[in-house]
DOLOVO-318669 format. One record per residue (C-alpha): residue in three letters; x, y, z. Coordinates in steps of 0.5 Angstrom, whole numbers, padded with zeros to 4 digits, always signed. Last residue first. Layout:
DOLOVO-318669
ALAXYZ;...
end
This chain:
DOLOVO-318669
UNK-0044-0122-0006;UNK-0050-0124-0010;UNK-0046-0130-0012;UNK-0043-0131-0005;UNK-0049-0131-0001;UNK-0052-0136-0006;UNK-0045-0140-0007;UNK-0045-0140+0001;UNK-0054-0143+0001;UNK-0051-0148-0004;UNK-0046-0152+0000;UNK-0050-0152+0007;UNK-0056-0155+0002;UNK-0051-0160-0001;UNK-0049-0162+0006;UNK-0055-0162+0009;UNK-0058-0167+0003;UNK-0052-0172+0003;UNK-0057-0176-0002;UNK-0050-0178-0006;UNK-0054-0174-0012;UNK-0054-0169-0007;UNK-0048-0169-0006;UNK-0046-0167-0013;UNK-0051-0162-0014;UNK-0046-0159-0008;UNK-0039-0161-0011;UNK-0043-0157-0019;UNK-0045-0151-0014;UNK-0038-0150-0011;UNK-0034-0151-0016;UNK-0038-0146-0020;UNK-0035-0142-0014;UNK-0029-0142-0015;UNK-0029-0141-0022;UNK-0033-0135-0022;UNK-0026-0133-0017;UNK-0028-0131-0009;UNK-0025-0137-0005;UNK-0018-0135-0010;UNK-0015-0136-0017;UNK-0010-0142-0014;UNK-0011-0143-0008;UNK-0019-0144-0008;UNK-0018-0146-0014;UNK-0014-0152-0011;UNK-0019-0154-0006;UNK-0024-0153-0010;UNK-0021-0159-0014;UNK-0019-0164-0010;UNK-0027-0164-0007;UNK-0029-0164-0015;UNK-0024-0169-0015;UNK-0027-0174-0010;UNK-0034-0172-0010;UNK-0034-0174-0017;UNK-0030-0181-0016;UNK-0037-0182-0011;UNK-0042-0181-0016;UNK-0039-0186-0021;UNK-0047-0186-0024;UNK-0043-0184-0031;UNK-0046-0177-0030;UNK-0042-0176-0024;UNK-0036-0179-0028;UNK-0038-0174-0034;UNK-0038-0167-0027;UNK-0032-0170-0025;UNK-0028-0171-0031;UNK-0030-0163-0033;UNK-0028-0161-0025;UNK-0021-0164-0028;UNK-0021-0160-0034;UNK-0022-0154-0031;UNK-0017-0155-0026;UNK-0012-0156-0031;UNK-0013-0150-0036;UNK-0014-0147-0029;UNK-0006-0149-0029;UNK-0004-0151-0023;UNK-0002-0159-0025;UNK+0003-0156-0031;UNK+0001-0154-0037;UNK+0004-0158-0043;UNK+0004-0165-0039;UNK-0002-0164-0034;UNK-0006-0161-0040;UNK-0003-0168-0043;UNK-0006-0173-0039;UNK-0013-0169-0038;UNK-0014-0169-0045;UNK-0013-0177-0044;UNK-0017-0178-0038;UNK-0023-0172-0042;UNK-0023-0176-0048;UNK-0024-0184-0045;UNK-0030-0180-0040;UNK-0034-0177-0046;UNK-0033-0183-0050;UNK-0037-0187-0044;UNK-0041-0181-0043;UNK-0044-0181-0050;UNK-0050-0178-0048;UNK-0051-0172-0052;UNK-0048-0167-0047;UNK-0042-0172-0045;UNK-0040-0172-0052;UNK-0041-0164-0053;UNK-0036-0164-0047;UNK-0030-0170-0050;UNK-0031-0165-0056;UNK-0030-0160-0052;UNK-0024-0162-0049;UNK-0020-0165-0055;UNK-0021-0159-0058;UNK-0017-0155-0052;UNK-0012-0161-0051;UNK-0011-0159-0059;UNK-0010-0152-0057;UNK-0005-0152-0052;UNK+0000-0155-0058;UNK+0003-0162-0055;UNK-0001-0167-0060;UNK+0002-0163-0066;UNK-0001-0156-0069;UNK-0003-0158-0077;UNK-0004-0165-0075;UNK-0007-0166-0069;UNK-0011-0160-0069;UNK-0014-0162-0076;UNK-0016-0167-0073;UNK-0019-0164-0067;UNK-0023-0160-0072;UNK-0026-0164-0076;UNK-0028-0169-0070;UNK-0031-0162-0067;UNK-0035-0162-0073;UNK-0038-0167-0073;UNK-0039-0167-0066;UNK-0043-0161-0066;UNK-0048-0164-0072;UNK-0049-0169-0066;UNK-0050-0165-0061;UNK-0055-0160-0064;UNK-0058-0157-0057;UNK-0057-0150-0060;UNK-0051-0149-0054;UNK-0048-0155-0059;UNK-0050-0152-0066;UNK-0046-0145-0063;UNK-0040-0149-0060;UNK-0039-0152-0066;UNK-0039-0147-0071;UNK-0035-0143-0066;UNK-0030-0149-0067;UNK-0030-0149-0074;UNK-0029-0142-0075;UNK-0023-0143-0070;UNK-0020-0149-0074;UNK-0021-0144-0080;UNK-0017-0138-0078;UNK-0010-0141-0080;UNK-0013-0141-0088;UNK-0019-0141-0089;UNK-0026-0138-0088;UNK-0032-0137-0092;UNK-0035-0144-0090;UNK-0033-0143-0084;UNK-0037-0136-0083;UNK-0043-0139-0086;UNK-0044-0144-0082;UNK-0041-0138-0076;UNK-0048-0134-0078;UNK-0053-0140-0079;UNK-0052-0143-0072;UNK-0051-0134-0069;UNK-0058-0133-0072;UNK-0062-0132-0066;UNK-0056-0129-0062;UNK-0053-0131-0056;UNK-0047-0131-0059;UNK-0045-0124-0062;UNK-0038-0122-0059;UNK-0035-0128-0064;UNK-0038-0126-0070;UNK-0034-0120-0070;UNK-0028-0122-0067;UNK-0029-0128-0073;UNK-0030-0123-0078;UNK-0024-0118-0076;UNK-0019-0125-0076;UNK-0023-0126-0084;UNK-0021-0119-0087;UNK-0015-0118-0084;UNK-0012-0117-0078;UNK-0008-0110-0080;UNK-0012-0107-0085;UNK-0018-0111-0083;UNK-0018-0108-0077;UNK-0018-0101-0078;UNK-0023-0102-0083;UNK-0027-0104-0078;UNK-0026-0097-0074;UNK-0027-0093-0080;UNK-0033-0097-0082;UNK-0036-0096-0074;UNK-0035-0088-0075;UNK-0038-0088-0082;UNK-0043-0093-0081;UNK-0044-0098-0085;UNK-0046-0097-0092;UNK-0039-0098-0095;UNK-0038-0105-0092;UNK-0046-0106-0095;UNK-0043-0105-0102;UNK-0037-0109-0102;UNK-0038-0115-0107;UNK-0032-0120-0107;UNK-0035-0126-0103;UNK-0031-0125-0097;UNK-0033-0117-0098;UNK-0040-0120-0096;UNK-0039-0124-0091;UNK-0036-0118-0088;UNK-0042-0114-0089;UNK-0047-0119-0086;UNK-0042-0119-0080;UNK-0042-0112-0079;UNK-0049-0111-0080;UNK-0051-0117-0075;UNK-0047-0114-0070;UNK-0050-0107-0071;UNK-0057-0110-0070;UNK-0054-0113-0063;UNK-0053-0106-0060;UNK-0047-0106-0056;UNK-0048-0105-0050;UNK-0047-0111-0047;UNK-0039-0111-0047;UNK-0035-0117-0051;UNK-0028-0118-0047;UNK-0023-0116-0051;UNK-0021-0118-0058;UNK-0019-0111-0061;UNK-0025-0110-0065;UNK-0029-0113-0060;UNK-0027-0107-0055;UNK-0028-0102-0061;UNK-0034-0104-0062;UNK-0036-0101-0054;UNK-0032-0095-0055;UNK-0037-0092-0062;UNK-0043-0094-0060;UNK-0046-0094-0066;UNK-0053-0091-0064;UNK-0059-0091-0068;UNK-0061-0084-0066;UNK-0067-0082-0062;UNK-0064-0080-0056;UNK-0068-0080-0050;UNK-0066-0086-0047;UNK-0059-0085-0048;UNK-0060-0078-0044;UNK-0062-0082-0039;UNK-0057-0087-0040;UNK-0052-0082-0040;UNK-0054-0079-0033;UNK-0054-0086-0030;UNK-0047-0087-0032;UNK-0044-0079-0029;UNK-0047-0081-0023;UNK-0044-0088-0023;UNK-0038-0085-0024;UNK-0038-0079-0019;UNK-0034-0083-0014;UNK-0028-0081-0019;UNK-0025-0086-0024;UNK-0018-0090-0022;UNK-0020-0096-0019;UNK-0027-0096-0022;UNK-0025-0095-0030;UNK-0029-0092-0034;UNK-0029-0094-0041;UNK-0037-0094-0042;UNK-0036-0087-0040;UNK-0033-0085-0047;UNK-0038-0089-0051;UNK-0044-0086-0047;UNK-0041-0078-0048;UNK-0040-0081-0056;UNK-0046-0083-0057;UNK-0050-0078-0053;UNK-0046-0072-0056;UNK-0048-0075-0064;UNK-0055-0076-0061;UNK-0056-0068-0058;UNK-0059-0068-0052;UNK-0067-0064-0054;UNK-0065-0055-0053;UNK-0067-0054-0060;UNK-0067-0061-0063;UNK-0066-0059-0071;UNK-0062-0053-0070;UNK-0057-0057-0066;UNK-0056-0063-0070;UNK-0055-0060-0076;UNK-0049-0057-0074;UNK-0047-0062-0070;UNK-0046-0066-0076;UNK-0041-0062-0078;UNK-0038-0065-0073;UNK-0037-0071-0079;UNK-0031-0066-0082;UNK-0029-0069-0090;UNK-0036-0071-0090;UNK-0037-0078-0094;UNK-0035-0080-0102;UNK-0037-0086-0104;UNK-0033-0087-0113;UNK-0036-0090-0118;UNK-0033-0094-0125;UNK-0027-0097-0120;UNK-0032-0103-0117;UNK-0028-0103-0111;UNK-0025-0111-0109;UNK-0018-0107-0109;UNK-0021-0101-0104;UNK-0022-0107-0099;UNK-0018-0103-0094;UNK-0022-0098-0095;UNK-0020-0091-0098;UNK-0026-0085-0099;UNK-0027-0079-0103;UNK-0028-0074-0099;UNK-0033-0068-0098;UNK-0033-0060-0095;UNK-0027-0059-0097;UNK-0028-0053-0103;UNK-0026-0057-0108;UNK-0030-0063-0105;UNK-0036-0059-0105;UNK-0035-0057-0112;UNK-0034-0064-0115;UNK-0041-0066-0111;UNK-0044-0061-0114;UNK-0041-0062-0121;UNK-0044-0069-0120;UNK-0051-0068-0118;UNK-0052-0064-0124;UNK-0050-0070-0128;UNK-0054-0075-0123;UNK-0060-0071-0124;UNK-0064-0068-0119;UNK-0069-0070-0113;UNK-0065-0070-0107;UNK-0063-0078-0104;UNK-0063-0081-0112;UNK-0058-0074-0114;UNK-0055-0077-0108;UNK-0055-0085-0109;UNK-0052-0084-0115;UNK-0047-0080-0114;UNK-0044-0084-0108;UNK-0045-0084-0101;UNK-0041-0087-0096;UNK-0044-0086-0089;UNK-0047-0082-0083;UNK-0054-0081-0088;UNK-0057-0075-0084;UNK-0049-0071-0085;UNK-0049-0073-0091;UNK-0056-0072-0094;UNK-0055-0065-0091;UNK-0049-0064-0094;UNK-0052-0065-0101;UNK-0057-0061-0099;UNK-0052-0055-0097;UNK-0050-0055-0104;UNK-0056-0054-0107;UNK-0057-0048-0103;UNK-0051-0045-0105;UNK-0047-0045-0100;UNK-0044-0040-0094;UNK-0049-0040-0089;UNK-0046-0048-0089;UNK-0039-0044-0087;UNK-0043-0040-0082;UNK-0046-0045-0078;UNK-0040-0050-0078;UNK-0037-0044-0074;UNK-0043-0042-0070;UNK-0042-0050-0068;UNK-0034-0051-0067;UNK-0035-0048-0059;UNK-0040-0055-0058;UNK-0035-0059-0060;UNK-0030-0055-0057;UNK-0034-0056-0049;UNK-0036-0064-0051;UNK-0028-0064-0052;UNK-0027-0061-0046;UNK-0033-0065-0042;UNK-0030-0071-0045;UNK-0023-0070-0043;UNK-0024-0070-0035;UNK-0021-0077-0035;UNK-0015-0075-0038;UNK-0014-0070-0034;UNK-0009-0074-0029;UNK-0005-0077-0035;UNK-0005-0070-0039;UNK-0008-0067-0045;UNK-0009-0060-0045;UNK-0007-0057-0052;UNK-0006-0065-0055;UNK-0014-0065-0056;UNK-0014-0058-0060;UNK-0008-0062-0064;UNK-0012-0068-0064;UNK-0018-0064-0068;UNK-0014-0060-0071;UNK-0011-0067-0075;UNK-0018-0069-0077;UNK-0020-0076-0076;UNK-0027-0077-0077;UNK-0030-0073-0071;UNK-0035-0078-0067;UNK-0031-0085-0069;UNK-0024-0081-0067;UNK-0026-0078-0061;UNK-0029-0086-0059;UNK-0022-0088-0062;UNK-0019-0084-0057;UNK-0023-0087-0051;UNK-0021-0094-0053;UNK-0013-0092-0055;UNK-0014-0090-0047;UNK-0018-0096-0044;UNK-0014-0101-0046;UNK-0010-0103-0053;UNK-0004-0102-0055;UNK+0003-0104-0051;UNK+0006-0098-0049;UNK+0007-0091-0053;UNK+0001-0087-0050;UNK+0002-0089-0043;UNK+0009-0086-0044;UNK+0009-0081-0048;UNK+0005-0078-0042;UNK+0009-0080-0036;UNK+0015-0076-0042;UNK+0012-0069-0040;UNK+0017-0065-0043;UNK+0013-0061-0048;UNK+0015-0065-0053;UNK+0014-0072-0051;UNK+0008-0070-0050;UNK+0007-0067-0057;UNK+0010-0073-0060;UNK+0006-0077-0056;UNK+0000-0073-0058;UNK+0002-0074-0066;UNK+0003-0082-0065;UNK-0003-0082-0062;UNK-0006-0080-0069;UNK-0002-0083-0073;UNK-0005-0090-0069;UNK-0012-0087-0069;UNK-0011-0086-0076;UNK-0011-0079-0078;UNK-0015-0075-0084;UNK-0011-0073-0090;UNK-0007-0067-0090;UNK-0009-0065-0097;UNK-0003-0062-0100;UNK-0004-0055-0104;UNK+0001-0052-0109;UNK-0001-0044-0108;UNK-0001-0039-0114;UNK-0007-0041-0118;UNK-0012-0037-0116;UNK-0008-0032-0111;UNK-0010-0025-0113;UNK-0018-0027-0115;UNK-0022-0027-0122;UNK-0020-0034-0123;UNK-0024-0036-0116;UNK-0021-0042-0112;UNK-0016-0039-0109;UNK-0020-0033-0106;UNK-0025-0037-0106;UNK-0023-0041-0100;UNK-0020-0048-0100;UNK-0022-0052-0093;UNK-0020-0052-0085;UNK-0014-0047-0088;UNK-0006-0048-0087;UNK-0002-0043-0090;UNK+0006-0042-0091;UNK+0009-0037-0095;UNK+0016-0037-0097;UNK+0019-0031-0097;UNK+0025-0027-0101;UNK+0022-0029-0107;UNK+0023-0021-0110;UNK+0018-0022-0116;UNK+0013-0028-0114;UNK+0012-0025-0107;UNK+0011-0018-0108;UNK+0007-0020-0113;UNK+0002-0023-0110;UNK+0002-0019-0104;UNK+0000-0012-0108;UNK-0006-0017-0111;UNK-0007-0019-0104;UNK-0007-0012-0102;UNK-0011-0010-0108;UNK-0017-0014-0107;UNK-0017-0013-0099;
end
């Protein structure tokens, strides 16, 4: 009670013979009242929320720790893969908070990795009376603040809030203060905090799950949106050789589940495969692309407005890349991983106009493979002119990348009818792939069957079948008779034999790739 804090405190100030040590999920009143015994009396020191790499360090430590060295292993290897994946869903969902990890350190092991999901989902929903009674706890505009955070899922400022609740910024102002106080906010850091306008400050949740909270009490018994996104961004990562028979169970149950949730899913482990430079999956959802992109440009262009409105999850996650990639390596992973889109022409224009540096011949290349697939074959080889230039003197002629460039430009040829230029390009990028890369080289295939293919257009029908014959001898040996490449050489050999009129052997030819491809 009231007197035994009193009798604690000076105890603790006269004889000095302890040191006391508290740690709390947020400041109580009794350190926040004047009237209470131990106002004033602590020195406080926020512990911030983890990164993804902080917080895989901790784990490893703690494995490390325990003795289970097999664990501290896996998460200290080389990063990326499905584990710094599914640990940056945990973080996307929970925001980082170090109880969070350390609750995940607990029952971490190798073999149970796979099953933490349904752990975590269990202390997710664990945590909900207790959220539930710390709302209780506010003032009635105090637990409307925290409403529009936890619908928002972003950075908000002052003014949006006191616009978002019907009250004066000034009222509004003392009420975020006290709610930062007692940890419930935080002001937010980026990785573009210099490009801040310094006169506002965006705050956000301090602890996301608070989310849940509200989410159980509004669904009353429907999935809860906040666990969709995370259960479905989990799963995404799974493994076949190494999951249980159960996978295609457990995806089947979170698409339905997906389909009945109404939120505008960020899909936390999905992004994070684009982030990291992998290979582009097709969940994710094409609006949120076009979001981030926008919100990249426009920190390119100094104005950081719509960066501070993306997501929370997904902004933590940009903002992880940006920090250490930079701001234009993250937008050309971004922009890269949307290139079906309407929009994609226009987007790496204005991805190439912004960028500089060593990322510009790749913005210039995405720009030009963008207005080919849209059919502008002249405009593509205009800018891939440019770039092969560049290529050839920044890089040399021996650099991997400047017969890259020469082949492209050689394909965009071929494509707009220039195939005797076509064909000059391809023998000569083909000279020196085989040079710098070896006869065996799929780089080396690939350029070949690209001859064959030009000399096939040129009406030199029977050189094409001979290299294409070469060819899908060699990649059969190579990558394998199954290999995409394979049997992309399959189809182009029998389209070429039908343009010999070999009719019995194209047909033959064409039924194996059929049966293969739905193989």
């Amino acid at each position: 009670g009231h007197g035994g804090q009193a009798q604690l405190r000076a105890f603790l100030e006269n004889d000095r013979a302890l040191l006391l040590l508290v740690t709390a999920t947020r400041l109580g009143q009794s350190t926040l009242v004047q009237t209470s015994p131990f106002y004033g009396f602590f020195s406080t020191v926020d512990l911030l929320p983890f990164t993804v790499d902080e917080a895989i360090e901790m784990l490893a430590r703690i494995a490390k720790f325990r003795g289970d060295d097999s664990l501290a292993a896996l998460l200290t290897r080389v990063p990326g893969g499905t584990v710094r994946h599914r640990l940056q869903a945990v973080d996307a969902l929970a925001g980082g908070q170090p109880r969070i990890w350390a609750m995940l350190a607990v029952a971490l092991t190798v073999e149970g990795l796979s099953d933490l999901a349904s752990l975590l989902v269990q202390r997710f929903d664990d945590l909900v009376p207790y959220y539930q009674e710390q709302l209780g706890r506010l003032s009635p505009r105090e637990r409307k603040v925290v409403r529009v955070f936890a619908d928002a899922n972003r950075a908000l400022g002052v003014k949006q809030l006191a616009s978002a609740i019907g009250a004066d910024e000034k009222s509004t102002a003392k009420t975020v203060t006290q709610l930062r106080r007692s940890g419930w906010i935080h002001e937010i850091r980026t990785a573009v905090d210099h490009l801040l306008d310094a006169r506002r400050t965006y705050y956000e949740l301090a602890e996301p799950l608070a989310r849940v909270a509200f989410q159980i009490k509004d669904n009353r018994g429907e999935p809860l949106p906040i666990l969709v996104s995370f259960l479905s961004s989990w799963f995404a990562s799974a493994d076949p050789d190494t999951e249980s028979s159960g996978l295609s169970a457990r995806h089947s149950a979170i698409s339905v589940l997906m389909m009945a949730s109404k939120d505008d899913d960020s899909r936390p482990f999905e992004f994070a495969t684009i982030l990291n430079g992998e290979d582009v999956p097709s969940m994710v959802p094409e609006p949120l692309l076009l979001r981030v992109d926008d919100a990249l440009y426009a920190v390119s262009c100094g104005d950081t407005e719509s960066y501070l409105t993306l997501p929370s999850g997904v902004r933590r996650m940009v903002d992880d890349s940006v920090a250490s990639l930079g701001i234009e390596a993250t937008w050309l992973r971004v922009v890269t991983a949307a290139p079906l889109l309407r929009e994609w022409v226009d987007r790496t224009e204005r991805l190439a106009r912004q960028v500089q540096g060593e990322h510009q011949r790749l913005a210039l290349m995405l720009h030009a493979v963008a207005l080919r697939r849209s059919g502008r074959y002249e405009d593509a080889i205009t800018v891939m002119e440019q770039v092969l230039a560049d290529s050839v003197r920044v890089l040399g002629n021996d650099h991997p990348d400047t017969p890259g460039a020469r082949g492209n430009l050689a394909s965009s040829y071929r494509l707009a009818g220039r195939i005797t230029e076509a064909i000059a390009l391809e023998e000569q990028v083909l000279a020196d792939i085989v040079r710098v890369l070896g006869n065996d080289h799929p780089g080396t295939l690939t350029t070949r069957g690209n001859l064959a293919i030009s000399y096939r257009s040129a009406g030199r029908i029977t050189e094409a079948i001979a290299l294409l014959e070469q060819v899908l001898v060699d990649f059969v040996r190579v990558l394998g008779n199954d290999h995409p490449a394979t049997l992309t050489t399959r189809s182009n050999l029998a389209s070429s034999y039908r343009s010999a009129g070999r009719i019995t052997e194209a047909i033959a030819l064409e039924e194996q790739v059929l049966a293969d491809r739905v193989r």
